[in-house]
C-alpha positions, 0 to 999 in steps of 0.5 A: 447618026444616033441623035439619043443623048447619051445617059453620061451628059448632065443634060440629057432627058433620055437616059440610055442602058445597053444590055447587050445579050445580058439576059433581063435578071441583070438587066433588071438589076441595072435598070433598078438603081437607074430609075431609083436616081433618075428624075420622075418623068425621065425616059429611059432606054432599054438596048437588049437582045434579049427576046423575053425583053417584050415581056420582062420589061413591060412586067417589070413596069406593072409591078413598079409603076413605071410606064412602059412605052414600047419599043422604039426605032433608034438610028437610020433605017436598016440600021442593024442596032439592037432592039430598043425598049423605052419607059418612063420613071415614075414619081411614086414608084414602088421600092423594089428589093436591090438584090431582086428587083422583081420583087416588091420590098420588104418593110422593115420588122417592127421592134419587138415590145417588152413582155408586159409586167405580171399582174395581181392575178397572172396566178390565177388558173385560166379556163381553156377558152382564155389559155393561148392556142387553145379553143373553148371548143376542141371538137371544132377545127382550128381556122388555120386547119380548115383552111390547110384542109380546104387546100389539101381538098382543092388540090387533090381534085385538079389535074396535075400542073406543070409550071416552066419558068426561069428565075427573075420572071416577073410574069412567072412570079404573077402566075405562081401567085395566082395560082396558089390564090386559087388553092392549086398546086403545081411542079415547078421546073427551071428551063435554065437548068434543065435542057429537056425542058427548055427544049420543050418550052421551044418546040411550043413557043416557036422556038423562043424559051417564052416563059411562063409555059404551063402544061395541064390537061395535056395542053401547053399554054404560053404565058397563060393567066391564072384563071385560064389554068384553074380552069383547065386543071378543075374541068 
């Protein structure tokens, strides 16, 4: 018998979320507002047959601050229940986006400010130094150019980079921003709307679409580190 309380009764310290065979984006997407409501230190469990579960979920926890607490065995043994995944809510969790809760949120813009009113000498000529977006010395690149041409530069001298991933991966969301800290380009290619490239992510994952998958210098790295990729894309 299945002794976990559950998620509904007003006295349970675990709370329960069957995801079925819903993949982790609306997983994640329910999870969300459960954790957002629920009382820090509660424990939650993730029901799901989703193989990229073991990974999504741990990924979702780091970004959060959430603890991830691994899988855990719910029911009598042999029992043919789905894979149970257990975390706890922590009390100052980062606030992600509802309608993408892989995401960081946003803080609100600041009110723009009133123009400031003309002074006795706003009709006096400016030198070039002091006009906006202008420099006191031309000849000399802009920062912002520099640092666009550093990364043309960076980019022309790596192997070409291929990233499989698929929406709401938070470990593909890591990988892209690490490589692009690192000055690297990349194509980007979505397995769940191309079939070739899922098939390809298989036949190197075995036979799971683990994701992200990279191919760079005629190699395939499951679930790589940025640094790994910079590494092999520059040798």
């Amino acid at each position: 018998m299945n002794t976990t309380p559950d998620r509904t009764s007003p006295t349970s310290s675990v709370l329960v979320l069957d995801g079925g065979d819903r993949r982790c984006v609306q997983i994640l997407l329910e999870l969300r507002p459960l954790t957002v409501h629920a009382a820090p230190g509660t424990v939650i469990h993730v029901h799901t047959t989703d193989p990229a579960a073991p990974l999504d979920l741990p990924a979702w926890c780091h970004l959060t601050g959430h603890t991830y607490r691994g899988p855990v065995h719910i029911g009598p043994t042999g029992s043919t229940a789905s894979p149970a995944y257990a975390l706890q809510v922590a009390e100052d969790a980062v606030a992600t986006d509802p309608g993408h809760p892989w995401r960081a949120a946003r803080s609100p813009h600041p009110e723009p400010t009133a123009p400031e009113e003309p002074t006795a000498h706003a009709s006096r000529p400016t030198h070039r130094a002091e006009q906006p977006g202008r420099s006191a010395h031309p000849w000399r690149r802009h920062p912002a150019q520099r640092r666009l041409h550093a990364m043309t530069d960076a980019a022309a001298s790596h192997t070409p980079i291929t990233v499989y991933s698929r929406p709401g991966c938070p470990y593909c969301y890591l990988l892209r921003r690490g490589l692009r800290r690192r000055g690297l380009t990349f194509t980007e290619i979505n397995i769940w709307t191309d079939p070739e490239a899922a098939a390809a992510v298989r036949s190197v994952a075995d036979g799971n679409e683990t994701v992200p998958t990279v191919h760079v210098a005629e190699r395939w790295l499951v679930n790589p580190k940025a640094a790994t990729v910079d590494q092999l894309a520059r040798g």
